[in-house]
N, C-alpha and C positions, 0 to 999 in steps of 0.2 A: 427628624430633620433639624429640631433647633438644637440639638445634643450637637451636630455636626456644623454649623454653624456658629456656634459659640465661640466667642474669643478665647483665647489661650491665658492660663495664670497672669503669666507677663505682662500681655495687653491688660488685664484687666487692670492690676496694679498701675498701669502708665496711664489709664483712663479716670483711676482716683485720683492719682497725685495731682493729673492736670485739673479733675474739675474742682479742690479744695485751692491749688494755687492761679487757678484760670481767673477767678475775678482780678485779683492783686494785679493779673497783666493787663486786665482788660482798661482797670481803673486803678492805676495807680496813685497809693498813699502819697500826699504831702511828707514834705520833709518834717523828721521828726515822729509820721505819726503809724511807722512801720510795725515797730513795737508791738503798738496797739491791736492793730489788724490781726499779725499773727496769734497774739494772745487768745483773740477771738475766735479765729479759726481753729485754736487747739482746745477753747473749751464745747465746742460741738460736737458731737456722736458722728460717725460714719461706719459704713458696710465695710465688713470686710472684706474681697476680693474673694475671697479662697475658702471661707467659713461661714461668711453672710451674716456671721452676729454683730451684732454693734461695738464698734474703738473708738480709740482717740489716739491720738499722734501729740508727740511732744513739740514745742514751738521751738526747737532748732530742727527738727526732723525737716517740718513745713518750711523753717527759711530756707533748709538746704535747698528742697524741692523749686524753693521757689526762685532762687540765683543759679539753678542751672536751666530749665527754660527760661529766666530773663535772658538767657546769655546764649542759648541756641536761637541759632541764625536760620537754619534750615527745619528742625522740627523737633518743636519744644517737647511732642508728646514722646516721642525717641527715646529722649534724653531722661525720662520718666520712668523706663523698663526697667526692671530687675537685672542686673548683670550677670550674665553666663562663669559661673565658676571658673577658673584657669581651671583647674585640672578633670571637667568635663569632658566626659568620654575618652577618659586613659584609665579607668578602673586601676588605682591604684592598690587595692585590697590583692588582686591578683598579679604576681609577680612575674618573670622572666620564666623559671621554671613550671610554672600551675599553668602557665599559658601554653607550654611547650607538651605538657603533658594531655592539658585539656584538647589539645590540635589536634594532637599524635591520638587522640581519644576520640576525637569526634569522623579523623578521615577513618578507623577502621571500622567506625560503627555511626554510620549516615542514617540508619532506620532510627535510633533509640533516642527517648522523650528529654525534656532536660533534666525531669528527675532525674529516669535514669542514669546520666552523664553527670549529676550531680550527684547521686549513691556514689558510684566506681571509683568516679574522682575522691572523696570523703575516704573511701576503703584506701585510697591509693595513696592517699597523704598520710594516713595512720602508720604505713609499713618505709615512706620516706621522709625524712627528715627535713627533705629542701623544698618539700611541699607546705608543711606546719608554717603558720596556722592556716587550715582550710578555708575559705570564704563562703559567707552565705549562699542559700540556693539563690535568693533575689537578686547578690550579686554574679554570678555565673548564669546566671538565664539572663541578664539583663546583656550581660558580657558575648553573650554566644548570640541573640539576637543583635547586637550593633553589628556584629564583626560577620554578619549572613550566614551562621551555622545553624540554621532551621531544621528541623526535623524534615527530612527526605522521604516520599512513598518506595518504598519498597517496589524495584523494578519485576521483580519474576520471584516466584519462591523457589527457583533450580538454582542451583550454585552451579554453574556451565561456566566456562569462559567470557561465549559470549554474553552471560548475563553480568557477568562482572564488567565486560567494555562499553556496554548500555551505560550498566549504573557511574560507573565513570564517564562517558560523555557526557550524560545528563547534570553530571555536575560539575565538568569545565565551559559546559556550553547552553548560553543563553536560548532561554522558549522563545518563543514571538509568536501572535498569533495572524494569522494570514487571511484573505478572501480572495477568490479570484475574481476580475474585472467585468467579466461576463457571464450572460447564464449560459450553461452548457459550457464553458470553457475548463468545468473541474468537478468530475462525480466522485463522491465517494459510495465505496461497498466494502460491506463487514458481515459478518454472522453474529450473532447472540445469543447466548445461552438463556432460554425464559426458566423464569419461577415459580411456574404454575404446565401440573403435570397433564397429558391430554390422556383419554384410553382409546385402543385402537380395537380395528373390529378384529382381530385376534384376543381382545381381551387382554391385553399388557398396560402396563402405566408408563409411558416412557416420558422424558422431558423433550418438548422440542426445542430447533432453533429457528429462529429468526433471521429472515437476510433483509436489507436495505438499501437499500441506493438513493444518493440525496446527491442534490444541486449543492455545490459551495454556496454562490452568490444567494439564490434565495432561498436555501435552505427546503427547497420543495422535495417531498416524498417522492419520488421516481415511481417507485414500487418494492411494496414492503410483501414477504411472504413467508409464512412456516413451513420448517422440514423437518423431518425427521433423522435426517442423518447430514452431516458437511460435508456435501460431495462437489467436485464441477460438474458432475451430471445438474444438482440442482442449482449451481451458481448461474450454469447458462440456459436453465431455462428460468430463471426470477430476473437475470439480464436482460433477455433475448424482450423481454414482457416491457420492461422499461424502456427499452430501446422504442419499441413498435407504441408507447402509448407518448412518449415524449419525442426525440432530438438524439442526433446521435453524434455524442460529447466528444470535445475536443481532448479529453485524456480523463483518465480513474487511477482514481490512487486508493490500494486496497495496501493489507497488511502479506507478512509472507506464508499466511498457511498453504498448504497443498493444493487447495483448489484452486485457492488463486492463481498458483504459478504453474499448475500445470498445461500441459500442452497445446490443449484445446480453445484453453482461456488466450495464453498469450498469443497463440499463432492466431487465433480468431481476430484480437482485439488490432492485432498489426494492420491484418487484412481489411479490415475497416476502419482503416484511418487513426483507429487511437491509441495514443501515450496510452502505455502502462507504467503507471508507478508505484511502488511501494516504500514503506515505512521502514525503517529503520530494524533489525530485530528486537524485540521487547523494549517496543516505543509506541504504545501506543498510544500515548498523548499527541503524537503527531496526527491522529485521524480523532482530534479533538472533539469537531461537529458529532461526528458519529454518536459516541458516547453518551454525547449530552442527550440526543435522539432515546438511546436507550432508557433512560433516565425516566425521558417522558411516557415513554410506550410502558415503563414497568409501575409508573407512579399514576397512569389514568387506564390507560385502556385493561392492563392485566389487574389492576386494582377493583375496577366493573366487574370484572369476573369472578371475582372472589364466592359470589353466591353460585355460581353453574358447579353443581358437583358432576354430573357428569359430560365431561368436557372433550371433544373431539377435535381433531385436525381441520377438517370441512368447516364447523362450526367456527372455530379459533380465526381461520383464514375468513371466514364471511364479515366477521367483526370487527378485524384487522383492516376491511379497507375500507369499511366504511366510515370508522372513528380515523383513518388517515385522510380517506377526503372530504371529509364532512364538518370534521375539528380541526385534526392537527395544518391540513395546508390550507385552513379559513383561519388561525387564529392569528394576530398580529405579533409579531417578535417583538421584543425588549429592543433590541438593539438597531435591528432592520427599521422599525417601527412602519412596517408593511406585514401583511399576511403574506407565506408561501409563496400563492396563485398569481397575487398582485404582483409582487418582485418576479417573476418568473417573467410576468407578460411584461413586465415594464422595460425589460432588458438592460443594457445592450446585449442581442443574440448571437452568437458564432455556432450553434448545431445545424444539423445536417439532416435532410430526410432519410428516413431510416426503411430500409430496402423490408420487401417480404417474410415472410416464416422461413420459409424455403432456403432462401438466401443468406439469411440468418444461421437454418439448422446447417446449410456446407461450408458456411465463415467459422464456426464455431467449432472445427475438425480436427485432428491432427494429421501434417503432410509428414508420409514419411518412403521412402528408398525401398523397392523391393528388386531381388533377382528372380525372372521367369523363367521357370521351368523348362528348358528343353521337351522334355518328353511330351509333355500335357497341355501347357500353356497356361498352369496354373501358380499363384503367390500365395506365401502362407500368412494370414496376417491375426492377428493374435490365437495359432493355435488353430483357424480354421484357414483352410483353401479356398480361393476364388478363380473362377475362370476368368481369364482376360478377353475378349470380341477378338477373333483370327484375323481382324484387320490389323493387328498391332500384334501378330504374333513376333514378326523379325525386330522387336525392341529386345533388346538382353535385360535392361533396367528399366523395369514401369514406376510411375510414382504416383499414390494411391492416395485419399485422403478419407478419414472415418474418425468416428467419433468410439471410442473403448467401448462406452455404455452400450453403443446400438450398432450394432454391427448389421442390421435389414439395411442402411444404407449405407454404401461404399462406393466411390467414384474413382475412376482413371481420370490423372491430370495431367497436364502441360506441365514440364518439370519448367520449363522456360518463362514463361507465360502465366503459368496457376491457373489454365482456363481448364473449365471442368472436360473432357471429353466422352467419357459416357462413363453411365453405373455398371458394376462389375457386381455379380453375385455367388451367390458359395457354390461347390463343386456338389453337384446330385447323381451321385454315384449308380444310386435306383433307375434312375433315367439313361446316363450313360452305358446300363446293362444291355439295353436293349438290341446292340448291336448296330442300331441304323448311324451311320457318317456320312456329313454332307461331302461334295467334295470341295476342295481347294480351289479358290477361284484366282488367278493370277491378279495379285496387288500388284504388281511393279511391271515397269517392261523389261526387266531383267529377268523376271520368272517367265515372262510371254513368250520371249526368244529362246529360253531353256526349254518351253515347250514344244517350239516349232525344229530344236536340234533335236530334239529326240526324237522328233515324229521322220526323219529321213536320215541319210550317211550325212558324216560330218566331214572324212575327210581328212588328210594331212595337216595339223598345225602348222602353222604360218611360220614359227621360226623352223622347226624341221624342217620344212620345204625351202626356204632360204638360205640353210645347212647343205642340202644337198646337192642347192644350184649350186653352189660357189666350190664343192668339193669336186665337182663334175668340172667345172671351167679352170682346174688346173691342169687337166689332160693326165693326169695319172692315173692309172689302174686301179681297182678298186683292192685295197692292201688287205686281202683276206682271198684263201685260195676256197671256189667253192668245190662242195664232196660232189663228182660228178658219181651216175647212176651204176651199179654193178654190171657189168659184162655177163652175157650169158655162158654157162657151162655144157661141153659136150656131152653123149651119153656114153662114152668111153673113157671120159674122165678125162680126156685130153686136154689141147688148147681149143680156145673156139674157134670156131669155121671161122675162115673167110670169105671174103665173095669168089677168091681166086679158086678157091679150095672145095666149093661148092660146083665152080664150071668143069 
């Protein structure tokens, strides 16, 4: 603390000079006996500012000192400081070209140290002439620090396009650090890769991860849990868990992996009210908090661990939440200077009560478009067939909503509405063996009245019968001659009888 409070060179030197010529103003010499005074003051010892050994100053040095605070009006100690070189901070050792080259050197290579940049450079001036002479490494590190050419983190180790557009935004565009206003107005969630390997009852070593969900504002632990694999099977159930033990937030900002944006997550997160947002591609200094989280969890709770050689999932998770509610959202933050719990309760709140398991596992779904069946009345949906309920056979399009991982439950929705209308289950072919069929119960009063035409005569259609009046009430003949009945033949072959021919 007194390292950082100490005055600067400068000051210090303006704090000599004053207090060797401060009496001279306080009480000044009679005429004539100036001289004297100074003489006196330069045969004294003092501290050096900058070395701390003992000097002396010559008695013109102390008059000068001493006729320019006579002469300031506003602040004699000012006028005491050491003057700023003119040509500070123009690095004059580094010329027009060495600047041009060190530029053109630093935008293609933003990761490397100033050594570095200070080797290259050195090679580079050896083989051009308009570089010669090289300058110091002190002066190009001093040079590339004024002018903000820092040594950069390395955004991704993929050479992608887009990791090139990262590491370029990242360095035309200023960080800022942010908190949202309220609790529950901003979760974050992340996975983690841990450092410490679990064994599973199959007997394998595998490394887990780690999911989180944390409050911006007070930094509080939502719910923290280990998995074994990065799925949104497991996103929505380490969510579904913080939802149901806290508030249900007014937006999450996660990063872009697959779970996160997959189906289930985003159509889930809509349907209950909340912002989805994500990060940036390979930015994840935007889910800043998170990180630091990590940090902690790898520097105390996995560091405890170090002695448990044989280390478990169940176990891992048992220990995990109790070093989270027991330590990490009891201990006071640096910054907050509240604990977790505090700041949470302290608010201001904007979450929401967070509905059941239930309600949660058919939020958490993917809604999607199927075509029914004609023949069966079944949909195919990943690969397996469900029957639809025969009240909804006359839909051509059902729209279904299920979750990939679990397909035991699947629901017919309201395409309109999203209201669930009932669960739909897969086709049992074994059972359909059996030959028994209910029958068809009339849904509509259009099947009703289809029933009641069939069961008696229907009768002329109405427009043919209309047709016919109007052909009849022109009075003409009907323009088609009909085949009247064959005549009877004699048994002589003749013409046939007549009546006359008979009497």
């Amino acid at each position: 603390m007194s390292e950082i409070l100490r005055p600067s060179v400068h000051e210090r030197w303006a704090h000599l000079r004053f207090s060797i010529v401060g009496p001279l103003l306080a009480a000044p010499p009679a005429r004539g006996e100036l001289a004297a005074a100074l003489a006196e003051l330069a045969a004294k010892p003092w501290l050096h500012p900058a070395t701390g050994e003992p000097t002396r100053f010559a008695v013109s040095t102390i008059e000068r000192w001493y006729h320019q605070a006579r002469l300031a009006k506003v602040d004699p100690v000012g006028v005491l400081r050491r003057k700023i070189r003119k040509d500070s901070g123009q690095h004059p050792a580094i010329g027009a070209p060495l600047k041009q080259a060190l530029l053109a050197q630093y935008t293609a290579h933003r990761t490397w140290s100033y050594a570095l940049h200070y080797d290259n450079l050195a090679a580079l001036a050896a083989t051009d002439p308009l570089l010669v002479p090289p300058p110091s490494y002190s002066t190009v590190r001093r040079f590339m620090k004024a002018n903000g050419l820092w040594k950069r983190r390395r955004v991704s180790s993929a050479d992608t396009a887009g990791a090139r557009r990262a590491a370029a935004r990242l360095a035309d565009r200023e960080v800022r650090s942010f908190e949202a206003e309220h609790v529950n107005g901003l979760w974050h969630l992340d996975y983690h890769h841990g450092s410490k390997k679990v064994l599973t009852p199959g007997g394998d070593w595998v490394t887990p991860l780690v999911l989180g969900v944390l409050d911006d504002r007070s930094r509080l632990a939502c719910h923290v849990q280990w998995y074994t694999e990065e799925t949104a099977e497991n996103l929505v159930h380490a969510l579904s868990q913080a939802l149901q033990k806290r508030e249900l937030p007014r937006s999450l900002l996660t990063d872009n992996g697959s779970a996160m944006v997959a189906a289930e997550v985003t159509q889930g997160l809509a349907r209950l009210g909340i912002v989805h947002h994500t990060t940036l591609p390979y930015s994840p200094y935007q889910n800043a908090k998170q990180e630091v989280f990590w940090a902690q969890l790898e520097g105390r709770l996995v560091a405890m661990l170090e002695g448990v050689r044989d280390l478990t999932l169940p176990f891992l998770n048992e220990a995990t939440q109790a070093w989270v509610e027991m330590e990490y959202n009891r201990t006071v933050h640096s910054e907050t200077r509240q604990s977790p719990v505090e700041r949470y309760l302290d608010g201001p709140d904007v979450g929401r009560l967070s509905p059941g398991s239930q309600p949660l596992r058919i939020a958490f779904m993917t809604e999607e478009r199927r075509t029914q069946r004609r023949s069966d009345g079944t949909v195919t949906i990943e690969g397996q067939r469900f029957e639809i309920p025969v009240h909804y056979r006359a839909l051509e399009h059902v729209t279904v909503r299920y979750a990939r991982w679990d397909l035991t439950q699947v629901f017919l929705v309201d395409e309109r509405t999203g209201a669930v209308l009932s669960r739909i289950y897969p086709l049992d072919r074994a059972k359909n063996a059996d030959g028994l069929r209910r029958r068809l119960v009339p849904s509509t009063s259009l099947e009703q009245i289809e029933a009641q035409a069939l069961s008696g005569e229907v009768g002329i259609a109405p427009l043919l019968r209309k047709l016919m009046a109007d052909y009849a009430a022109t009075g003409l003949p009907p323009a088609y001659l009909p085949q009247l009945d064959a005549a009877p033949v004699s048994d002589d072959g003749g013409a046939p009888a007549t009546d006359d021919q008979s009497e």
